[in-house]
PDB file of N, CA, C and O in Angstrom:
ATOM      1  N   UNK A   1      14.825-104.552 -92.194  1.00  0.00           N
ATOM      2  CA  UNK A   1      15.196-103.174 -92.031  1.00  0.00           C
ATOM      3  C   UNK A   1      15.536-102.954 -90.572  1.00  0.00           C
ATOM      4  O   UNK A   1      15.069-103.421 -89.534  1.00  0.00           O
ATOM      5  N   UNK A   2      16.551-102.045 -90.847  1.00  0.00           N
ATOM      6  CA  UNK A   2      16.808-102.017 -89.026  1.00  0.00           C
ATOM      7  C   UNK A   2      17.182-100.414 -88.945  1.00  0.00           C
ATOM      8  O   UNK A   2      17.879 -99.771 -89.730  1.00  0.00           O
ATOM      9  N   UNK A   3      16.225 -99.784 -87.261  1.00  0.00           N
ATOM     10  CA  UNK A   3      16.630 -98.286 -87.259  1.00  0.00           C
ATOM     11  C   UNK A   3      16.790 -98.706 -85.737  1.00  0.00           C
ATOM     12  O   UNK A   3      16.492 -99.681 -85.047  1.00  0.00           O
ATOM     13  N   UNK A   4      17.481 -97.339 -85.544  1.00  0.00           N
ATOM     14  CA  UNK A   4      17.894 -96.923 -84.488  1.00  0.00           C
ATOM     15  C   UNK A   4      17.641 -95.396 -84.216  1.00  0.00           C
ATOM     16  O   UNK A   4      17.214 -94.586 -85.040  1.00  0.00           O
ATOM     17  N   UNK A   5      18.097 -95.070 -82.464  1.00  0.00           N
ATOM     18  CA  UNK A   5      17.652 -94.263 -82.361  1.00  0.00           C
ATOM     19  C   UNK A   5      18.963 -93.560 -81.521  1.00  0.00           C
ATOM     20  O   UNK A   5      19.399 -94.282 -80.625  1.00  0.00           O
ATOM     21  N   UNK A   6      19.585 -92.363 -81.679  1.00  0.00           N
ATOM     22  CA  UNK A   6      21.292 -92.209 -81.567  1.00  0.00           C
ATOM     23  C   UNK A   6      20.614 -91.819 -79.974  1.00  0.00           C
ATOM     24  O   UNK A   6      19.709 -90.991 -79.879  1.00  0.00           O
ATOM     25  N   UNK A   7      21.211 -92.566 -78.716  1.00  0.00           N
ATOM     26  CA  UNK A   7      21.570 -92.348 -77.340  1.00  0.00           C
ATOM     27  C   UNK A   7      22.794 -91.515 -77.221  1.00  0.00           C
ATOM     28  O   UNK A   7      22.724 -90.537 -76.477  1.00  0.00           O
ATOM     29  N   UNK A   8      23.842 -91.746 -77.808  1.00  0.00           N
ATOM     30  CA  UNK A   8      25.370 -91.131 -77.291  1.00  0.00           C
ATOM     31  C   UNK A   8      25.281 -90.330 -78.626  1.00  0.00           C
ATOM     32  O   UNK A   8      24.520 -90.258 -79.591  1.00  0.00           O
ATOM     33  N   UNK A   9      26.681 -89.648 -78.104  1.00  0.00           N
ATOM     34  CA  UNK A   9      27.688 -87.891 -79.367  1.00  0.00           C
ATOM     35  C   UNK A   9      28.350 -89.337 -79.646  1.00  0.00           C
ATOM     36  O   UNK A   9      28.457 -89.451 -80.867  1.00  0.00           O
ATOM     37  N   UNK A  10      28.833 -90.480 -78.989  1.00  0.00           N
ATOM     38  CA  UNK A  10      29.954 -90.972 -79.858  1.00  0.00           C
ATOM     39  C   UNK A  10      29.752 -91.392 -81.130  1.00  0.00           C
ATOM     40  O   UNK A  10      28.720 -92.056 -81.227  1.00  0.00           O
ATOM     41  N   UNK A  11      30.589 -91.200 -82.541  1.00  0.00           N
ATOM     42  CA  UNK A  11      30.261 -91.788 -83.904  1.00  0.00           C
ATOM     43  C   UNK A  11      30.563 -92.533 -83.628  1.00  0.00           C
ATOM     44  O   UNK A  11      31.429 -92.884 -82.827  1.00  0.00           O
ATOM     45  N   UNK A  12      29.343 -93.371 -84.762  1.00  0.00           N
ATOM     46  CA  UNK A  12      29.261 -95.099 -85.213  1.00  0.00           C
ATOM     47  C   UNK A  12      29.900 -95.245 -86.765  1.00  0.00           C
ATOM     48  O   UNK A  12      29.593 -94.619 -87.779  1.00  0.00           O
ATOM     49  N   UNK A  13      30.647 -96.035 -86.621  1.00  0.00           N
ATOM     50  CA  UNK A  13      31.486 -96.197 -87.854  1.00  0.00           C
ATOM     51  C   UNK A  13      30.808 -96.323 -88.941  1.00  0.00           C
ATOM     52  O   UNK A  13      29.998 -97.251 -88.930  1.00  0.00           O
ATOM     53  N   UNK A  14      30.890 -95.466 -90.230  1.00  0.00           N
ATOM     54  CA  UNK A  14      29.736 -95.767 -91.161  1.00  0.00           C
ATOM     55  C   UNK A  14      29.387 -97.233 -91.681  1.00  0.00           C
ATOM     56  O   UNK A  14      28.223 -97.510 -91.972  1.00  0.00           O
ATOM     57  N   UNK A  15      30.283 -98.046 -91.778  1.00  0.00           N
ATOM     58  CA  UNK A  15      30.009 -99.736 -92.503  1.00  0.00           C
ATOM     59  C   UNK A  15      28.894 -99.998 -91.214  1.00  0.00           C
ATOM     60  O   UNK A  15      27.959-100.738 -91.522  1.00  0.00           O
ATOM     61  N   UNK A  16      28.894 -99.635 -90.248  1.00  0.00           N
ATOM     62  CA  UNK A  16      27.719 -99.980 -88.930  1.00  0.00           C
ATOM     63  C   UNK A  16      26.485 -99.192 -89.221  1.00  0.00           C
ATOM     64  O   UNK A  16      25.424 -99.506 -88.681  1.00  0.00           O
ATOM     65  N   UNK A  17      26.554 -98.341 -89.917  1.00  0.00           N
ATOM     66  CA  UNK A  17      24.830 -97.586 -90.053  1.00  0.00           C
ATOM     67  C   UNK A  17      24.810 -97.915 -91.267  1.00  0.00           C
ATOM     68  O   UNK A  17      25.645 -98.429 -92.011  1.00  0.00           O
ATOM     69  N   UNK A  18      23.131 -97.355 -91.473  1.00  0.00           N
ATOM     70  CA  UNK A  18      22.022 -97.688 -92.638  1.00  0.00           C
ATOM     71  C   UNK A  18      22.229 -96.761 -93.824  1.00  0.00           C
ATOM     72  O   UNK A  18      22.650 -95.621 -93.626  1.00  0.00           O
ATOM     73  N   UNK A  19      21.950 -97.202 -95.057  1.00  0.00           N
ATOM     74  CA  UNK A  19      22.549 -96.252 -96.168  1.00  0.00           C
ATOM     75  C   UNK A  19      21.496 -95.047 -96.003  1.00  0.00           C
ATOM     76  O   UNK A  19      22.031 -93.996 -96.354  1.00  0.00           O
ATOM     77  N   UNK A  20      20.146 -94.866 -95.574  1.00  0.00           N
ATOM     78  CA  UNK A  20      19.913 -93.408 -94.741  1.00  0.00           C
ATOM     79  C   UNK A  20      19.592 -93.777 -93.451  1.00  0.00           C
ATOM     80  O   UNK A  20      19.312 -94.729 -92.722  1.00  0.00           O
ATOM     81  N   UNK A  21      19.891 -91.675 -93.548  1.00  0.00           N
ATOM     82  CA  UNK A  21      19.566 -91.376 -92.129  1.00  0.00           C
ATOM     83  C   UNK A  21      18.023 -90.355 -92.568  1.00  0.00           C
ATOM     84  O   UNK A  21      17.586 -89.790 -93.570  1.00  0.00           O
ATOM     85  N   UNK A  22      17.522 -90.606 -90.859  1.00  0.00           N
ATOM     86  CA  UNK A  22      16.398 -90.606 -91.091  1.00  0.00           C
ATOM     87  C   UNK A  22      15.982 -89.211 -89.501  1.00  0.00           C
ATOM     88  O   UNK A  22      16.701 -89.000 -88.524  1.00  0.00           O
ATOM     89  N   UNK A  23      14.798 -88.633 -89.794  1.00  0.00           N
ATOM     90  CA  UNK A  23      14.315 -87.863 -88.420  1.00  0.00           C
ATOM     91  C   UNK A  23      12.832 -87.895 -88.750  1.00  0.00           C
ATOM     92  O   UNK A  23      12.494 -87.745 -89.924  1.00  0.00           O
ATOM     93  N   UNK A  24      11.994 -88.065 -87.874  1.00  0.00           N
ATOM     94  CA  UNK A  24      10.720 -88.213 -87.967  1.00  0.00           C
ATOM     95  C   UNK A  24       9.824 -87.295 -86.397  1.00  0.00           C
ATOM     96  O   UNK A  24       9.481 -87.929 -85.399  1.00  0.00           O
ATOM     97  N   UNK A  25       9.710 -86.476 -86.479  1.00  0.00           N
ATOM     98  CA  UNK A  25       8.814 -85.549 -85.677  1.00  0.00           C
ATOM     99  C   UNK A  25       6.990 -85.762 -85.568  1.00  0.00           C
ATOM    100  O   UNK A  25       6.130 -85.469 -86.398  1.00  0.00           O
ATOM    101  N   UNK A  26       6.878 -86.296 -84.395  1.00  0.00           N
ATOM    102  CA  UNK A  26       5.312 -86.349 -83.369  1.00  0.00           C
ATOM    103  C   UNK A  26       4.862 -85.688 -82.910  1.00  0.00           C
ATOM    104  O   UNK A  26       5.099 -85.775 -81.706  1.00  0.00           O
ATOM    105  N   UNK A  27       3.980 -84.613 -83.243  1.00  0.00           N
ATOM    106  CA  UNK A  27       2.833 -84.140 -81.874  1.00  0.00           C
ATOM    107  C   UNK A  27       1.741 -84.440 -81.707  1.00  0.00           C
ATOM    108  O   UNK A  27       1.114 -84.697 -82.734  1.00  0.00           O
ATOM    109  N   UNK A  28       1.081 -84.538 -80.521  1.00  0.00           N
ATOM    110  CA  UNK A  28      -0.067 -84.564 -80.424  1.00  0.00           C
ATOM    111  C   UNK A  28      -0.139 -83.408 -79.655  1.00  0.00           C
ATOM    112  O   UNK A  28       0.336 -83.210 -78.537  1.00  0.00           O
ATOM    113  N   UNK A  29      -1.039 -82.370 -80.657  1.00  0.00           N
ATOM    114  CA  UNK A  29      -1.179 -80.906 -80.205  1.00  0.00           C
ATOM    115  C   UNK A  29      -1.767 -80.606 -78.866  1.00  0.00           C
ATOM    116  O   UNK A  29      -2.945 -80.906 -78.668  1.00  0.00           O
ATOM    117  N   UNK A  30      -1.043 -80.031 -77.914  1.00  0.00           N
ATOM    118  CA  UNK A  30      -1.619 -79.590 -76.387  1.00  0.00           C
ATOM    119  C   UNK A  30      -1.418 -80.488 -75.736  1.00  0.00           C
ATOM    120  O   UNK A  30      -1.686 -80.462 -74.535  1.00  0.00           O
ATOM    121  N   UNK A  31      -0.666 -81.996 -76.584  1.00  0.00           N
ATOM    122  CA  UNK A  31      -0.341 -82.833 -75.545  1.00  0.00           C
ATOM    123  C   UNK A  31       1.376 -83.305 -75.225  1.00  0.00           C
ATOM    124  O   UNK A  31       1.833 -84.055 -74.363  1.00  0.00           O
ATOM    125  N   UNK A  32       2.016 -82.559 -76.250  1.00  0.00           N
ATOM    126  CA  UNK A  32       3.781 -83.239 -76.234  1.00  0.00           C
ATOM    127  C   UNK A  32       3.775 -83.403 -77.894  1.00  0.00           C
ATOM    128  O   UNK A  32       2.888 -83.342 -78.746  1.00  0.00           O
ATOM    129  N   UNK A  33       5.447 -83.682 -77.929  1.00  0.00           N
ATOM    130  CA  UNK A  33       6.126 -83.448 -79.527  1.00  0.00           C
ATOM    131  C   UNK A  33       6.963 -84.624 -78.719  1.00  0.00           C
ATOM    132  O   UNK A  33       7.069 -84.836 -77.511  1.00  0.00           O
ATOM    133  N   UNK A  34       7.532 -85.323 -79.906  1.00  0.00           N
ATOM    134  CA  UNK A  34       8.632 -86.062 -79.813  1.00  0.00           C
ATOM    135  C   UNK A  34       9.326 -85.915 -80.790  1.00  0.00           C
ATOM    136  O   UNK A  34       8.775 -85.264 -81.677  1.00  0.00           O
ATOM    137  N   UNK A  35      10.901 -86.450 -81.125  1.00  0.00           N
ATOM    138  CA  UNK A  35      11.608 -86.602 -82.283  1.00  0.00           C
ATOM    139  C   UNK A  35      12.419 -87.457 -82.191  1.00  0.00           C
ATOM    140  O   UNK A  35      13.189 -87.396 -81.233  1.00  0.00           O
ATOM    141  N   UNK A  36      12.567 -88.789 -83.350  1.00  0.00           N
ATOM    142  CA  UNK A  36      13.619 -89.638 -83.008  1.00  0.00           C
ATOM    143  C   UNK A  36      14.270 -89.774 -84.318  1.00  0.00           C
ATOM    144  O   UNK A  36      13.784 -89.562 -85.429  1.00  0.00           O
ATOM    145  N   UNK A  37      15.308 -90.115 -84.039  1.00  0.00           N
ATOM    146  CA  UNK A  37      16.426 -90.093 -85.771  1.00  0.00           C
ATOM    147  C   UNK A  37      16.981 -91.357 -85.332  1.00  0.00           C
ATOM    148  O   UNK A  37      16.896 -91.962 -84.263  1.00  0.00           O
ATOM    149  N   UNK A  38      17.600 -91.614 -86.479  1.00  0.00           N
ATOM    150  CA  UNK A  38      18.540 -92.682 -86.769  1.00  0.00           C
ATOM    151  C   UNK A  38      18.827 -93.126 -88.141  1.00  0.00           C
ATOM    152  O   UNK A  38      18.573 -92.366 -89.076  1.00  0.00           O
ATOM    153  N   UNK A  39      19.392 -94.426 -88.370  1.00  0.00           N
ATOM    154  CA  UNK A  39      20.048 -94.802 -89.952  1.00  0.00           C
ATOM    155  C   UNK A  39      18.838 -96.082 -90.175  1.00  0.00           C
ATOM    156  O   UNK A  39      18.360 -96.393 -89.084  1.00  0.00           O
ATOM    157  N   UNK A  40      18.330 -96.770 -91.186  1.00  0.00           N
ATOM    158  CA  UNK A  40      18.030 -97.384 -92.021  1.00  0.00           C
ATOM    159  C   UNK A  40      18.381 -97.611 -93.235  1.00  0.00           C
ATOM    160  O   UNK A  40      18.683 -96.810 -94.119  1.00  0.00           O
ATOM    161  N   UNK A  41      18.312 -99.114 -93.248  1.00  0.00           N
ATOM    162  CA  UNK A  41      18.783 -99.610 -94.696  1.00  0.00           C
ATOM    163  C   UNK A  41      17.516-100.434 -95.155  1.00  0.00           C
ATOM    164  O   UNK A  41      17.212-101.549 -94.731  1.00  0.00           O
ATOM    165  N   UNK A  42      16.777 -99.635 -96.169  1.00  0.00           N
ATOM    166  CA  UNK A  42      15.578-100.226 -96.562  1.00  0.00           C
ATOM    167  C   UNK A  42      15.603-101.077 -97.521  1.00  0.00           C
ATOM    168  O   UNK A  42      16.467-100.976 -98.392  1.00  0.00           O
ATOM    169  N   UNK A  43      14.519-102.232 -97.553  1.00  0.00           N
ATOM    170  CA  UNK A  43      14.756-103.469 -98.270  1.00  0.00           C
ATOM    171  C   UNK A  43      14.908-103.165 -99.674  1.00  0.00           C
ATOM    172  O   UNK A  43      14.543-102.035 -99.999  1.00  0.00           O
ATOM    173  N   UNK A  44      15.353-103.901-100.560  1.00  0.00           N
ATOM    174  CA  UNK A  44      15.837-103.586-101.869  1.00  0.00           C
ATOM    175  C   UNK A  44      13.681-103.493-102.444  1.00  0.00           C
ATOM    176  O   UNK A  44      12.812-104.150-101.870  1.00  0.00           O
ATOM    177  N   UNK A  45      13.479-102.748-103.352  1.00  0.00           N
ATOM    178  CA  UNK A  45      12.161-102.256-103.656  1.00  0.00           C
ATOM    179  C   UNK A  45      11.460-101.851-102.625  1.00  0.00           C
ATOM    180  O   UNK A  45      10.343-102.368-102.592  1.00  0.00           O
ATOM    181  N   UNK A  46      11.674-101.173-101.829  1.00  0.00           N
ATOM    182  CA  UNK A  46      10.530-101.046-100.629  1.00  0.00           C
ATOM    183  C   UNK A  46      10.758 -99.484-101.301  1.00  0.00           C
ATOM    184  O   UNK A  46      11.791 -99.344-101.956  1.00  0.00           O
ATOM    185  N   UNK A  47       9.850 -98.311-101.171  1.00  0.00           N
ATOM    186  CA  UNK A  47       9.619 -97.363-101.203  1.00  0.00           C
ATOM    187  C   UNK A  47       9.671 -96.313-100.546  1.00  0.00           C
ATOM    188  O   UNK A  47      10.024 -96.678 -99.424  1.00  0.00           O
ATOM    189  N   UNK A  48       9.493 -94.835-100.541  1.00  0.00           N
ATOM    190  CA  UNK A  48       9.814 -94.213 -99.834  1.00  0.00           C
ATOM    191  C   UNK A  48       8.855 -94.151 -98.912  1.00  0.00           C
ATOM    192  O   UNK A  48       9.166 -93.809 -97.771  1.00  0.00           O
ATOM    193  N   UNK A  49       7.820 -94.398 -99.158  1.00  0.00           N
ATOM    194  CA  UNK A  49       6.370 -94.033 -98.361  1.00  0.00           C
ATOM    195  C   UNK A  49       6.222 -95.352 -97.490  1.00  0.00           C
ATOM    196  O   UNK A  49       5.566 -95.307 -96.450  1.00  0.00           O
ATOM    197  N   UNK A  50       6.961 -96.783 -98.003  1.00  0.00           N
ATOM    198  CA  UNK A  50       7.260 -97.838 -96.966  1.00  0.00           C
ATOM    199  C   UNK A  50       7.888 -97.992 -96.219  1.00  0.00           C
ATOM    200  O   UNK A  50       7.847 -98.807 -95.298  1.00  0.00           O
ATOM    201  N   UNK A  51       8.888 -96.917 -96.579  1.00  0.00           N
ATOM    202  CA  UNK A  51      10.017 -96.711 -95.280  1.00  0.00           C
ATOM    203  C   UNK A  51       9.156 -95.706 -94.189  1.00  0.00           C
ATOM    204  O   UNK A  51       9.262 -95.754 -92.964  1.00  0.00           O
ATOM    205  N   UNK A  52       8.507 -95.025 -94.770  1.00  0.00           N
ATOM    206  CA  UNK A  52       8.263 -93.621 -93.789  1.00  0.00           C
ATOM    207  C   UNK A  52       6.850 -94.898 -92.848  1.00  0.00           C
ATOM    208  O   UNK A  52       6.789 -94.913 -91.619  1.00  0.00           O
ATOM    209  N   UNK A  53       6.306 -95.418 -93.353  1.00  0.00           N
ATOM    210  CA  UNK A  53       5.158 -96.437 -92.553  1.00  0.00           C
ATOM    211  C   UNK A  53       5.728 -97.063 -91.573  1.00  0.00           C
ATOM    212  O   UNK A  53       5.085 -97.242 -90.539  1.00  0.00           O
ATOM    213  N   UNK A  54       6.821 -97.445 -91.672  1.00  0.00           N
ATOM    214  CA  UNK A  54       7.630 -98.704 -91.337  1.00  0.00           C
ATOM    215  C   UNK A  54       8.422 -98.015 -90.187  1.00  0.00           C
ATOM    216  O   UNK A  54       8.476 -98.702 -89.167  1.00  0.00           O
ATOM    217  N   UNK A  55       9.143 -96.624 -90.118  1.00  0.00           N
ATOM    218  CA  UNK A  55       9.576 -95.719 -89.287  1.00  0.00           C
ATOM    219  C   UNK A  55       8.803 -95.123 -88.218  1.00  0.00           C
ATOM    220  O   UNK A  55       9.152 -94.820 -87.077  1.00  0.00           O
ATOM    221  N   UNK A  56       7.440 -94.987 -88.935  1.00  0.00           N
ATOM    222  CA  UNK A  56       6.515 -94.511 -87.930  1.00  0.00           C
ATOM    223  C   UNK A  56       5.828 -95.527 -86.796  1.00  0.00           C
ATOM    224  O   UNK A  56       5.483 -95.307 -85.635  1.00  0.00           O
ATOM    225  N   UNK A  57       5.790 -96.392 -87.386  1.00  0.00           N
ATOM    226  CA  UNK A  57       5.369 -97.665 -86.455  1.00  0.00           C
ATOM    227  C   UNK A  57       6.564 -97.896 -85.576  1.00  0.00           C
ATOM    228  O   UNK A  57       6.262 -98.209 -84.424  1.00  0.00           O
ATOM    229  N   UNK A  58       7.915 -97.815 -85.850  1.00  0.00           N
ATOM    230  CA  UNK A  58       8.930 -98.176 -84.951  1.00  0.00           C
ATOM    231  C   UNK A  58       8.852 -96.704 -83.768  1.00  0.00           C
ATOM    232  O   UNK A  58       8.813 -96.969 -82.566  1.00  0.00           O
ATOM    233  N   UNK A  59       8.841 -95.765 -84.051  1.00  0.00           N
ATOM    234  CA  UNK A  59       8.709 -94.683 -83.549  1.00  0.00           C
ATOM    235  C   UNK A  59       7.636 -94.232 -81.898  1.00  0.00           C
ATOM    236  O   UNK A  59       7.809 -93.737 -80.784  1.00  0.00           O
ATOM    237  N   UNK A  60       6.298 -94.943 -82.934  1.00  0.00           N
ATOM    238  CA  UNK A  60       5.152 -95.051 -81.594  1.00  0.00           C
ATOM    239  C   UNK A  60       5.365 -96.616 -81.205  1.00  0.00           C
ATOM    240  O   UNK A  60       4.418 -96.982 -80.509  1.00  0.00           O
ATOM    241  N   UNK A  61       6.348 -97.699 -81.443  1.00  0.00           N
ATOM    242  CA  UNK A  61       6.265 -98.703 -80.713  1.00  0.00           C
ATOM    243  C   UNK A  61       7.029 -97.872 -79.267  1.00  0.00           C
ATOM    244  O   UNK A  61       6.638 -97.781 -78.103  1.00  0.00           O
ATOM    245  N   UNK A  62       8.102 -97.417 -79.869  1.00  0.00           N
ATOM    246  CA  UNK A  62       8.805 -96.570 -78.278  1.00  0.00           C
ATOM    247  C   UNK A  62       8.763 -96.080 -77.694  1.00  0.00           C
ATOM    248  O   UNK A  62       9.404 -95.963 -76.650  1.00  0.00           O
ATOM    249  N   UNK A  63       7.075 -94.984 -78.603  1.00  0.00           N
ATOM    250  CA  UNK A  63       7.211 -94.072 -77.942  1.00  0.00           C
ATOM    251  C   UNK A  63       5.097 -94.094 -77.628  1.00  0.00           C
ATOM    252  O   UNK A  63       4.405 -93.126 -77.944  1.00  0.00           O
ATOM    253  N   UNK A  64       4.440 -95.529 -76.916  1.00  0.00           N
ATOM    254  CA  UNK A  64       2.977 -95.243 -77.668  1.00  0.00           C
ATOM    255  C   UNK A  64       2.085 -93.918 -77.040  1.00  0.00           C
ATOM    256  O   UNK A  64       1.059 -93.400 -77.481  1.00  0.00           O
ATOM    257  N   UNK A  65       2.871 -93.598 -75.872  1.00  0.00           N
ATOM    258  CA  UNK A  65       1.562 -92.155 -76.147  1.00  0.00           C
ATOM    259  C   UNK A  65       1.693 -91.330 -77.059  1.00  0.00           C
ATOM    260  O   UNK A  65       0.971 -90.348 -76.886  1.00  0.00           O
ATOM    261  N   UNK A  66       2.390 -91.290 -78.092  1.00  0.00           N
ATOM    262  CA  UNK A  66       2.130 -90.827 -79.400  1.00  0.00           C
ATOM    263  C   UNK A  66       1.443 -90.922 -80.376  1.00  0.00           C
ATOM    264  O   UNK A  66       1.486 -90.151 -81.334  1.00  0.00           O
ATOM    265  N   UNK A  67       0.368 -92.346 -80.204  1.00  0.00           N
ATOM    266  CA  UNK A  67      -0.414 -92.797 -81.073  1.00  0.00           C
ATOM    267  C   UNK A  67      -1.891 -92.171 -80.654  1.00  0.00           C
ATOM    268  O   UNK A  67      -2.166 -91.903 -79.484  1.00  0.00           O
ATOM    269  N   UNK A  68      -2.527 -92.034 -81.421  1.00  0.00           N
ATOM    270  CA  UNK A  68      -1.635 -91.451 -82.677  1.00  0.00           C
ATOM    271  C   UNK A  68      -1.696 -89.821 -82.924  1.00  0.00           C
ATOM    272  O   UNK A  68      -2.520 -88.961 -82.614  1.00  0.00           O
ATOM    273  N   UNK A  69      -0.371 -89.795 -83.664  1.00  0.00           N
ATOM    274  CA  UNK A  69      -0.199 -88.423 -83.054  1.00  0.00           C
ATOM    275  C   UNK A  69       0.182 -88.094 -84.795  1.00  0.00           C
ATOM    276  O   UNK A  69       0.229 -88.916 -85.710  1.00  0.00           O
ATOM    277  N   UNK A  70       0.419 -86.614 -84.848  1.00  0.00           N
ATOM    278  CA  UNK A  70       0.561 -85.894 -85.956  1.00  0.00           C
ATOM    279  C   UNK A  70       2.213 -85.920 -86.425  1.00  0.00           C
ATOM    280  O   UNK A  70       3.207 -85.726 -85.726  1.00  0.00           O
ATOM    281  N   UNK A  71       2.115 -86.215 -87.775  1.00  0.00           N
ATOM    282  CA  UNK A  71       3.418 -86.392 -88.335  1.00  0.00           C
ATOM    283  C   UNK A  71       3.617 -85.048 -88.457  1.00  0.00           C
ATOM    284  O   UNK A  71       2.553 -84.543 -88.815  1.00  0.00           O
ATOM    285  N   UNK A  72       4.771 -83.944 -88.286  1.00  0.00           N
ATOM    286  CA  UNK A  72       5.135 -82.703 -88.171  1.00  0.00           C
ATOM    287  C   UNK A  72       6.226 -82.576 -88.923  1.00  0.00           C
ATOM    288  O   UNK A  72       6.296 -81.401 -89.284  1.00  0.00           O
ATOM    289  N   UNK A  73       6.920 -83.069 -89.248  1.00  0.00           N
ATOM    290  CA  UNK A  73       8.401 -83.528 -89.599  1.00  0.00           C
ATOM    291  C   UNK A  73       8.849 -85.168 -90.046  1.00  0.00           C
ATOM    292  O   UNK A  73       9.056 -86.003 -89.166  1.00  0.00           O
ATOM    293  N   UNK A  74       8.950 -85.454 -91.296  1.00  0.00           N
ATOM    294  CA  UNK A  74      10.107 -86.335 -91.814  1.00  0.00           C
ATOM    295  C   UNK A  74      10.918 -86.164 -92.988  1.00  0.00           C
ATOM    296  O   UNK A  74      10.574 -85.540 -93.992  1.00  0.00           O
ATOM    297  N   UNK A  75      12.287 -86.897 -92.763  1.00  0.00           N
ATOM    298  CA  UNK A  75      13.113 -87.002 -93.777  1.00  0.00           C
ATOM    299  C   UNK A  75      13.564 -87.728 -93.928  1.00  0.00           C
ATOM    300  O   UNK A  75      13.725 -88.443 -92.939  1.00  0.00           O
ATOM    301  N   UNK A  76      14.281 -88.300 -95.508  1.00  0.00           N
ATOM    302  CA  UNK A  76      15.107 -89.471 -95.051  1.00  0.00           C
ATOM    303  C   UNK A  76      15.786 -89.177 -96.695  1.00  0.00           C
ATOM    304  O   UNK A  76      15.381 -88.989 -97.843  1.00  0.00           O
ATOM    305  N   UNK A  77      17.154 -89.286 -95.887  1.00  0.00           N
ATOM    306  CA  UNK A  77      18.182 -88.989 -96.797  1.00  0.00           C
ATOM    307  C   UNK A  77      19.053 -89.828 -97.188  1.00  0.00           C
ATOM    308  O   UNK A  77      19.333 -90.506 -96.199  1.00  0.00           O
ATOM    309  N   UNK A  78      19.783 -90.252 -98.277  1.00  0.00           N
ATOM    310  CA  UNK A  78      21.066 -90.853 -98.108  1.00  0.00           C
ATOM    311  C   UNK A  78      21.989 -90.436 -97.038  1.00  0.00           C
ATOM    312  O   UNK A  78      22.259 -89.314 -96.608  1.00  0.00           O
ATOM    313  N   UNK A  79      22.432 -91.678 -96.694  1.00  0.00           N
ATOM    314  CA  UNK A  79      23.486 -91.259 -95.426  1.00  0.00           C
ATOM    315  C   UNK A  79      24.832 -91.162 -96.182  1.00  0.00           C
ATOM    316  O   UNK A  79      25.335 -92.206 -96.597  1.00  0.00           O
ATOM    317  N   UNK A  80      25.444 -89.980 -96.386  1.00  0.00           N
ATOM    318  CA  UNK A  80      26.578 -90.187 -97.265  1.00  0.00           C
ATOM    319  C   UNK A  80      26.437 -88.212 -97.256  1.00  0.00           C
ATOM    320  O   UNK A  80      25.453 -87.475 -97.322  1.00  0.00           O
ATOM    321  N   UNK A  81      27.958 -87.925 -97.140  1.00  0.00           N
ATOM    322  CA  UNK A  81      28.326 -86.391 -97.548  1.00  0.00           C
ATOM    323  C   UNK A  81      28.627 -85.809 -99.100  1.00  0.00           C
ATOM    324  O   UNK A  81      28.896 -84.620 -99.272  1.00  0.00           O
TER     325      UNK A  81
END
């Protein structure tokens, strides 16, 4: 599985991102919020609740004074209009 986390406005060609997109929101109350998004393409049977494990761990690897911190916000959608 591979996520990312969007740095630039420039679009990434869709055949280059993950069939979802994803946003996942951190606080640790009285101490900071974070939010990071990006695309994932989750392994064929992996679940929704394995993706959201699997996101969150990538999330406080980047970000660890977030650990551990309060999930406030996630989603994860098909990436597709």
């Amino acid at each position: 599985m591979t996520s990312q986390t969007a740095s630039t406005a420039a679009a990434v060609p869709a055949a280059a991102q993950g069939s979802h997109m994803w946003v996942l929101t951190l606080e640790k109350p009285g101490r900071g919020m974070t939010t990071s998004h990006g695309t994932v393409t989750p392994p064929a049977g992996a679940t929704r609740h394995d993706t959201f494990r699997r996101l969150l761990d990538y999330v406080i690897s980047q970000n660890p004074q977030m650990s551990p911190g309060n999930c406030v916000f996630f989603t994860l959608e098909p990436n597709r209009l």
